[in-house]
VEXTI-331528 format. One line per 3 residues: number of its first residue (from 1); for each residue x, z, y of N, C-alpha, C, O. Coordinates in Angstrom, 2 decimals, always signed. Each point is the difference from the previous one (the first is absolute). Example, Ala and Ser with C-alpha at 12.3 -4.5 7.8 and 13.67 -1.06 7.14 Angstrom:
# VEXTI-331528
1	+13.19:+7.80:-5.69:-0.89:+0.00:+1.19:+0.90:+0.00:+1.20:+1.04:+0.66:-0.02 | -1.39:-1.38:+1.07:+0.82:+0.06:+1.19:-0.77:+0.73:+1.09:+0.51:+0.17:+1.11 .
END
This chain:
# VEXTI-331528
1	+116.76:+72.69:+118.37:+0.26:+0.43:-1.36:+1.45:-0.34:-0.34:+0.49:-1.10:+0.22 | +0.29:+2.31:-0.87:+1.06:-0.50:+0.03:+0.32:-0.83:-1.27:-0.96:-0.28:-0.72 | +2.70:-0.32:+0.23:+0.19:-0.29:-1.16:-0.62:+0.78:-1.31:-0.92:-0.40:-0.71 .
4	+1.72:+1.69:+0.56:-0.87:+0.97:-0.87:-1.31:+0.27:-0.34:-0.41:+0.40:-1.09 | -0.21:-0.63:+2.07:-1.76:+0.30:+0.13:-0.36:-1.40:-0.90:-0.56:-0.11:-1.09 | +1.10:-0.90:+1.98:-0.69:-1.16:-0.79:+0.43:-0.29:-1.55:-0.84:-0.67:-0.60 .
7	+1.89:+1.01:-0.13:+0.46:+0.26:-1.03:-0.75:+0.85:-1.17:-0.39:-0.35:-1.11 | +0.35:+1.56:+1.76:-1.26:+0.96:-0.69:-1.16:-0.66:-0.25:-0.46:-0.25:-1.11 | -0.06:-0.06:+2.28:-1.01:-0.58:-0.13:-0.53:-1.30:-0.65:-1.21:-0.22:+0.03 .
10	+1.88:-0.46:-0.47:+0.42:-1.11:-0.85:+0.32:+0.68:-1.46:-0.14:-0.74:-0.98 | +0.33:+1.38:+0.88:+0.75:+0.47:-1.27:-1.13:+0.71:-0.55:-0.27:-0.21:-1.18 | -0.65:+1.28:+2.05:-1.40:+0.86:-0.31:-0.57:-1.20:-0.50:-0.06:-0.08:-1.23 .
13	-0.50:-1.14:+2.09:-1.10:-0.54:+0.00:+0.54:-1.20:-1.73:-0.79:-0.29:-0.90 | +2.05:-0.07:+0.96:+0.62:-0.41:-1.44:-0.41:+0.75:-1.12:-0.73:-0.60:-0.78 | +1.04:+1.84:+0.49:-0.47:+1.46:-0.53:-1.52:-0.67:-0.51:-0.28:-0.67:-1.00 .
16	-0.54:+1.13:+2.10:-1.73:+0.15:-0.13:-0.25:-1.37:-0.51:-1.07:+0.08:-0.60 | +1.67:-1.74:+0.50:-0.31:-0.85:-0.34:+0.23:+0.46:-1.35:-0.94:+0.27:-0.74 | +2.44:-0.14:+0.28:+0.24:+0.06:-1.41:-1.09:+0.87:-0.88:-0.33:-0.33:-1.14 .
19	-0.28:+1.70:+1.96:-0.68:+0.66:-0.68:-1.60:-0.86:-0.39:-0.56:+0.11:-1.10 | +0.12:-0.79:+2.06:-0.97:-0.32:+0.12:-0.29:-0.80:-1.15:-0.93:+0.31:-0.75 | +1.84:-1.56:+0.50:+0.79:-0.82:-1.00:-0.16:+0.48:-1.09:-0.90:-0.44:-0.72 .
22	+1.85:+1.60:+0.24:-0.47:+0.60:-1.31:-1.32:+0.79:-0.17:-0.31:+0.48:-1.09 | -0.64:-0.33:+2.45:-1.26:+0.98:-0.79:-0.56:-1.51:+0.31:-0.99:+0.26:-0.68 | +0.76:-1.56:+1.08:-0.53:-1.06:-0.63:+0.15:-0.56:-1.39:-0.91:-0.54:-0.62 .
25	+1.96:+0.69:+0.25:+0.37:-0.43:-1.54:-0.56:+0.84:-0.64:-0.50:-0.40:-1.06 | +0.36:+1.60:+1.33:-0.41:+1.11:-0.84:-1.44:+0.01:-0.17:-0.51:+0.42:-1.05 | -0.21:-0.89:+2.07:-1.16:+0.17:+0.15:-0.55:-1.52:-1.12:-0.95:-0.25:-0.73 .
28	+2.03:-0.35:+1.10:-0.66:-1.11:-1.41:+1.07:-0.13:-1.10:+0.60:-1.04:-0.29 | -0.46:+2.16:-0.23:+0.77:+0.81:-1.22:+1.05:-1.35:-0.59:-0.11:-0.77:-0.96 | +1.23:+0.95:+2.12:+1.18:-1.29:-0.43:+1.19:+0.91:+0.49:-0.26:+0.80:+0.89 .
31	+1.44:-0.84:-1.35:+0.97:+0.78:+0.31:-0.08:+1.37:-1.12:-1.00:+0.29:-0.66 | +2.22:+0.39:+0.64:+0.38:+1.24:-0.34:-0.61:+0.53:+0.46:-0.30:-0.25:+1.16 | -0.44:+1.74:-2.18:-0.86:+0.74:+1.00:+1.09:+1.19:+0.55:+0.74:+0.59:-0.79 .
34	-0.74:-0.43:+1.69:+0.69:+0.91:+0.73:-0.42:+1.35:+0.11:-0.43:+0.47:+1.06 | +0.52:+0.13:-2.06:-0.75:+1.40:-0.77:+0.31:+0.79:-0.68:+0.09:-0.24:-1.20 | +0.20:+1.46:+1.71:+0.80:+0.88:-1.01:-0.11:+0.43:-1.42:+0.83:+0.29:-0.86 .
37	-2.55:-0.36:+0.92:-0.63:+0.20:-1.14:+0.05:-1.46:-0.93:-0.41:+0.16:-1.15 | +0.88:-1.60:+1.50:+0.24:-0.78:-0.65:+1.94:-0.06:-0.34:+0.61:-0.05:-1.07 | -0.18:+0.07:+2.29:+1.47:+0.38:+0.04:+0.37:+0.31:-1.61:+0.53:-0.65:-0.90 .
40	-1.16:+2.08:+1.06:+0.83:+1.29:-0.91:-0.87:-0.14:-1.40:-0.11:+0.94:-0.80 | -0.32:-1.87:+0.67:-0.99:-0.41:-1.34:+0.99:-0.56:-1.11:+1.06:-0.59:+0.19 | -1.57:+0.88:-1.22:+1.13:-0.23:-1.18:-0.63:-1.67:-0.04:-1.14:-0.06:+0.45 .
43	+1.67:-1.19:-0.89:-0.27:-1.05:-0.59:-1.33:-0.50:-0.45:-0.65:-0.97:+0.39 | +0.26:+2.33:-1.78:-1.13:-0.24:-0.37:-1.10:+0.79:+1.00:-1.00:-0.66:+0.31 | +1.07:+1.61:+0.06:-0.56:+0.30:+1.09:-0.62:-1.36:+1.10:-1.20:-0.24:+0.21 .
46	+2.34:-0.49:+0.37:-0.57:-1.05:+0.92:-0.61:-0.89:-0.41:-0.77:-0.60:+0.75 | +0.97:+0.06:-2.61:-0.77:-0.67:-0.44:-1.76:+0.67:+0.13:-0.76:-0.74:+0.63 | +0.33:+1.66:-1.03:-1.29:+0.16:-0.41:-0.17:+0.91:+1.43:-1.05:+0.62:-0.20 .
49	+1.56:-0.22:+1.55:-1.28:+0.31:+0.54:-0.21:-1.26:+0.88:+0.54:-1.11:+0.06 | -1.82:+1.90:+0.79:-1.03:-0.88:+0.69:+1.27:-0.22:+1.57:+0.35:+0.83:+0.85 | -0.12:-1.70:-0.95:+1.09:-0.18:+1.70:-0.87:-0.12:+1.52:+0.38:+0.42:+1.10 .
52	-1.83:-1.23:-1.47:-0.64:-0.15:+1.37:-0.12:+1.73:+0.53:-0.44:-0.10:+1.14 | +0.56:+1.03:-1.32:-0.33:+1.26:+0.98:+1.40:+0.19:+0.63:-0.10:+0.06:+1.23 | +1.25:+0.05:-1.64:+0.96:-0.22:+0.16:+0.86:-1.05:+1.12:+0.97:+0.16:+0.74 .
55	-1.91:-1.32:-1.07:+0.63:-1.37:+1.25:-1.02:+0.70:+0.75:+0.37:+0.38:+1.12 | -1.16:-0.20:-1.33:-1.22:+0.60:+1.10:+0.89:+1.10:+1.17:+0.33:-0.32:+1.14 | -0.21:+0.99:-1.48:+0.18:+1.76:+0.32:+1.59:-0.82:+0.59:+0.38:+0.42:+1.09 .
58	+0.31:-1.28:-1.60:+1.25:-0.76:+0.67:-0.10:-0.76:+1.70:+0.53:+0.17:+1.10 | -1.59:-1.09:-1.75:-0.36:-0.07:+1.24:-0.49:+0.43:+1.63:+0.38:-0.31:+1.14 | -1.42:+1.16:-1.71:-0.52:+0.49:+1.19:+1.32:+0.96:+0.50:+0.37:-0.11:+1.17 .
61	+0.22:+0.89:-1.93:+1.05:+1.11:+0.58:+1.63:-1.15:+0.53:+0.95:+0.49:+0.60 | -1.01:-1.64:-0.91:+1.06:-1.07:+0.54:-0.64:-0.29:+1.62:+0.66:+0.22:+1.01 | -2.33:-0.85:-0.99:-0.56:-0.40:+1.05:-0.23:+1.42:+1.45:-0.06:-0.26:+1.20 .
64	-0.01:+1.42:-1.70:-0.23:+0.98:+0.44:+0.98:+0.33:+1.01:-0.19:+0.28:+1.19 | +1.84:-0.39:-2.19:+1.06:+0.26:+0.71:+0.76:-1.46:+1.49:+0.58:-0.02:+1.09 | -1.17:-0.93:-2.17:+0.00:-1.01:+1.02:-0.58:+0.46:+1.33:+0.57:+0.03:+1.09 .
67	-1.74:+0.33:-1.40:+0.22:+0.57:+1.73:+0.12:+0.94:+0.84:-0.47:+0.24:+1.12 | +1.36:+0.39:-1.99:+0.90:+1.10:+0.74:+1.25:-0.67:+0.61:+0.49:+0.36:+1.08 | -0.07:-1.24:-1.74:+1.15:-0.78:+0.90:-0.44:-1.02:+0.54:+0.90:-0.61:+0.57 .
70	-2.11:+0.01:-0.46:-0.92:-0.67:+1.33:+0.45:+1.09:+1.22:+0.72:-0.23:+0.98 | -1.43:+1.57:-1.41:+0.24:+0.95:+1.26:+0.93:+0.08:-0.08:-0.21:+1.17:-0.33 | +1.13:-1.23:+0.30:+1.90:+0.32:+0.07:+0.31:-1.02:+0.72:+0.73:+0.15:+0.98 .
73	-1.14:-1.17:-1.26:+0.23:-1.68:+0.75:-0.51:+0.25:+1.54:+0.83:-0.22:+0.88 | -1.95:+0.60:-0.54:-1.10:-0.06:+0.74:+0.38:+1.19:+1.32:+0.02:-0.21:+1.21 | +0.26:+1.47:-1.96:+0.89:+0.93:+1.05:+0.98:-0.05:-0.04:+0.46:+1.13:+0.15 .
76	+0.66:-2.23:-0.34:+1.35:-0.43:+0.21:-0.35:-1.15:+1.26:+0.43:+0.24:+1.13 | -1.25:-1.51:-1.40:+0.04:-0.41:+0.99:-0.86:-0.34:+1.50:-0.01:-0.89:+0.85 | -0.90:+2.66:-1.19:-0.40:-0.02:+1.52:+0.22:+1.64:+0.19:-0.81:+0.88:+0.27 .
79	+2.31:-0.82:-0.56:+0.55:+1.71:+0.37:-0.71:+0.48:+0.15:+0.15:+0.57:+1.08 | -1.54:-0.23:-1.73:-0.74:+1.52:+0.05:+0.20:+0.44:-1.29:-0.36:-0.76:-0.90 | +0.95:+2.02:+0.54:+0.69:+0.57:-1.25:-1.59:+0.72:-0.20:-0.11:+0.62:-1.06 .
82	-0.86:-0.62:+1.75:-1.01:+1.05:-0.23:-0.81:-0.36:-0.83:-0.71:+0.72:-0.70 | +0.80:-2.45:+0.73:-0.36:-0.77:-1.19:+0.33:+0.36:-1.63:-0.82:-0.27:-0.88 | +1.90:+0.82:+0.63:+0.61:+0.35:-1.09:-0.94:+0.92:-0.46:-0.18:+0.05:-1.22 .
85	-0.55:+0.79:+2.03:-0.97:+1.10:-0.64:-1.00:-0.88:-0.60:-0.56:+0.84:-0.70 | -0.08:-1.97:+0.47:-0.77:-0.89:-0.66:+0.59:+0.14:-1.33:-0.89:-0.10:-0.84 | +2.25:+0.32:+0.21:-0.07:-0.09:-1.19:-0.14:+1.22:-0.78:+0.18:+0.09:-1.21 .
88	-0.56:+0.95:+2.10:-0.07:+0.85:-0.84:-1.33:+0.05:-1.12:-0.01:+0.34:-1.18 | -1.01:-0.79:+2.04:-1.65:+0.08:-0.81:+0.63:-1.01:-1.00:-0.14:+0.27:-1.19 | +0.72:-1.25:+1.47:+0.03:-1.10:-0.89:+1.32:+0.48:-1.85:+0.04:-0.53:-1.11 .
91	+0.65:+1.55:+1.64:+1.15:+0.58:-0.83:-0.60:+1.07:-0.86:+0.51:+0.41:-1.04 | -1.74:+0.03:+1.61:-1.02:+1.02:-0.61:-1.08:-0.31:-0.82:-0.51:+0.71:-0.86 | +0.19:-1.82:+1.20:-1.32:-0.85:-0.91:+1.24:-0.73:-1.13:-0.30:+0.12:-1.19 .
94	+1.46:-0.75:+1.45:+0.83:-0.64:-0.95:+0.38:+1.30:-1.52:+0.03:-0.24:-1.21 | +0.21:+1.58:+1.96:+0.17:+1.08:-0.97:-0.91:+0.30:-0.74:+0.25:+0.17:-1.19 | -2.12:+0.06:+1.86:-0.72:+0.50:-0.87:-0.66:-1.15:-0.95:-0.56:+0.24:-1.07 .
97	+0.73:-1.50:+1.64:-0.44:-0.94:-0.77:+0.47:-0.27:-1.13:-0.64:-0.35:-0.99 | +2.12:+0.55:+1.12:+0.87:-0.11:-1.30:-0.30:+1.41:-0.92:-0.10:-0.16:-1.22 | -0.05:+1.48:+1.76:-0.62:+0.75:-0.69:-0.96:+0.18:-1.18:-0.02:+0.55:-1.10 .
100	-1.10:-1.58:+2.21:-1.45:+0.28:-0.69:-0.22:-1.40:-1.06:-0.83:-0.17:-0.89 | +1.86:-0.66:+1.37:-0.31:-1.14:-0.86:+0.52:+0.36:-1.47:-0.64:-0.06:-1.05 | +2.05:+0.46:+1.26:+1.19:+0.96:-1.39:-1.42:+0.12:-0.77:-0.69:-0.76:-0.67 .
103	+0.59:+2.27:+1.14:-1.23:+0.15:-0.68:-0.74:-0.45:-0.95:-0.16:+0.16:-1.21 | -0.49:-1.13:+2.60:-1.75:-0.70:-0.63:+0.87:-0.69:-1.27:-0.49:+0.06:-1.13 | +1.74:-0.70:+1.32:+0.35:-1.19:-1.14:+0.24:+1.01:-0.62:-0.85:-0.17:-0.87 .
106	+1.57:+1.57:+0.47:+0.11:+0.29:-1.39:-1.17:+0.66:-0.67:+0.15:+0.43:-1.14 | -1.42:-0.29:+1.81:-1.20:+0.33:-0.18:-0.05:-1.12:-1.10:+0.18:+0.27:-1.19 | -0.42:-1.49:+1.62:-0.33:-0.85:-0.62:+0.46:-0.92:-1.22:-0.49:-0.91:-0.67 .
109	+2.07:+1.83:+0.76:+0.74:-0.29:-1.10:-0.18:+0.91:-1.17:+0.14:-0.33:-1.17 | -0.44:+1.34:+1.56:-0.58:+0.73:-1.21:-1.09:+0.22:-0.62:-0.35:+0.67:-0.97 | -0.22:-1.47:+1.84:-1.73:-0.37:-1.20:+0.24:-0.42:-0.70:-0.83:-0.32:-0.84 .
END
């Protein structure tokens, strides 16, 4: 493995810790929620809604991507790039999940 390889690979597997990190905090609703739909919220807005769907829907899509750069780590340091096709199911469930969750939470914001 060369310098570079081991670098990447250090740097992916750094990556997937940090992510992991914030969908743990998230998962026990501490930290900024990292959310567009909280982001772009006016003041009083963040005061009165409900935040647990939000750290929720943070987390799992933080933990999700975490291991997409597990696999980035993983086919960096046993040179099979064929490995890299593992993140695709995982880049596809991260999209529709965030989809269907959008959703379900503004379902539930408008009751």
């Amino acid at each position: 493995m060369t310098t570079a390889e081991t670098v990447i690979a250090i740097v992916m597997f750094t990556i997937a810790g940090i992510l992991i990190l914030l969908g743990i905090l998230s998962f026990f609703q501490r930290g900024f929620i990292l959310n567009n739909a909280y982001i772009y919220a006016s003041k009083e807005d963040r005061k009165t809604m409900n935040k647990k769907p939000y750290y929720r829907q943070t987390a799992i899509v933080f933990c999700l991507l975490s291991i997409v750069f597990i696999i980035i780590g993983i086919s960096v340091i046993l040179r099979n790039y064929m490995i890299d096709y593992l993140q695709i199911p995982v880049i596809i469930c991260v999209i529709i999940y965030v989809a269907v969750s959008s959703i379900k939470i503004g379902k539930e914001e408008n009751k």
